[in-house]
N, C-alpha and C positions, 0 to 999 in steps of 0.2 A: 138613550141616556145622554145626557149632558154633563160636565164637569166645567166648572167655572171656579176661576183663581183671580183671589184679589191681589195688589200690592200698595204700594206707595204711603200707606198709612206712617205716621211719623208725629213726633211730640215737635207742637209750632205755636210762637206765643203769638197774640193776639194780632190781628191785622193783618198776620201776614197768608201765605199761598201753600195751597199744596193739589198735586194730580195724583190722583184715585184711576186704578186700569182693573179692567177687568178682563181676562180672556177666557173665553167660552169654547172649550173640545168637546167633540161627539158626534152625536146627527143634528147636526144645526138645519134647521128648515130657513130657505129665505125670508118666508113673512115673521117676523117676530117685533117682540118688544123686550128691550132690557131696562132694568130699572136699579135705582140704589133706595135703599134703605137703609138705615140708623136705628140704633140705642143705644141707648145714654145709659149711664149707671141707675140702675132704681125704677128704669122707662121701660116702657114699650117701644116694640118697634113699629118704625115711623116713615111712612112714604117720605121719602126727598126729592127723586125726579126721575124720568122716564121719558123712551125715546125709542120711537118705532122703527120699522126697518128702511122708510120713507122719508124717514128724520123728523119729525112731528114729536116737538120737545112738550112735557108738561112739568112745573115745580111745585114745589111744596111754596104757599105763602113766604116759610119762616126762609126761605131760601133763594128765593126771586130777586134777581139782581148781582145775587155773590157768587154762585155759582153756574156752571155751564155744563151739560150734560154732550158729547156728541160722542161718535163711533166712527169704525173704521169696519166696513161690512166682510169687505176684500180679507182683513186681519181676523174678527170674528171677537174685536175687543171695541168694549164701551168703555169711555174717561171720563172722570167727572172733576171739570178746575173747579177748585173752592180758593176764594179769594175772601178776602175782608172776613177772615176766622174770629169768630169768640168763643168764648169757654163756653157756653151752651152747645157750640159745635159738638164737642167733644163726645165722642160715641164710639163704635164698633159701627161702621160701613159694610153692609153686605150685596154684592149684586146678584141680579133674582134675573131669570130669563124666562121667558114662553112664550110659546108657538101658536102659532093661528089655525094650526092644521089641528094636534090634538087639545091644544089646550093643558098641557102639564109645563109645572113648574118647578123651577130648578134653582137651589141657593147656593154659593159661595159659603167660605169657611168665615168670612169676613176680615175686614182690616182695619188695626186700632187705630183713631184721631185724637190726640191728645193733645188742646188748644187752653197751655200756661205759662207764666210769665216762667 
């Protein structure tokens, strides 16, 4: 079992920053991939980014450029800086974990992004 806790999530108006942590307790296997996902009010949820245990970063299009995905392997926690916020940002951030060994996955409770003037 894994248990993954988000934090940072906070009401930020337009343009400006915010750091997303995720930390990951349990049997953490070394190969892995952790990832964030979002949804928005009314949305689905929605790949944003992703980052192996190798550090092999992937984005979402709508987020390539604003934000940065990296991790602290030693810590057992992924970050996610988002930079250059709009109100399309704005969502519930959840980070997702899984293993290479069995292949199961694991979600977070999520954390609010609220991106208004």
């Amino acid at each position: 079992q894994v248990q993954l806790v988000e934090s940072g999530g906070d009401l930020v108006q337009p343009e400006g920053s915010l750091r997303l942590s995720c930390v990951a307790s349990g049997t953490i296997f070394s190969r892995n991939v952790m990832r964030w996902y979002r949804q928005g009010p009314g949305k689905q949820r929605d790949f944003v980014a992703s980052i192996i245990s190798g550090g092999v970063t992937n984005y979402a299009d709508s987020v390539k450029g604003r934000f940065t995905i990296s991790r602290d392997n030693a810590m057992n926690t992924v970050y996610l800086q988002m930079n250059s916020l709009k109100p399309e940002d704005t969502a519930v951030y959840y980070c997702n974990y899984q293993d290479f060994v069995s292949g199961m996955n694991y979600w977070g409770k999520g954390t609010l992004v609220t991106v208004s003037l």
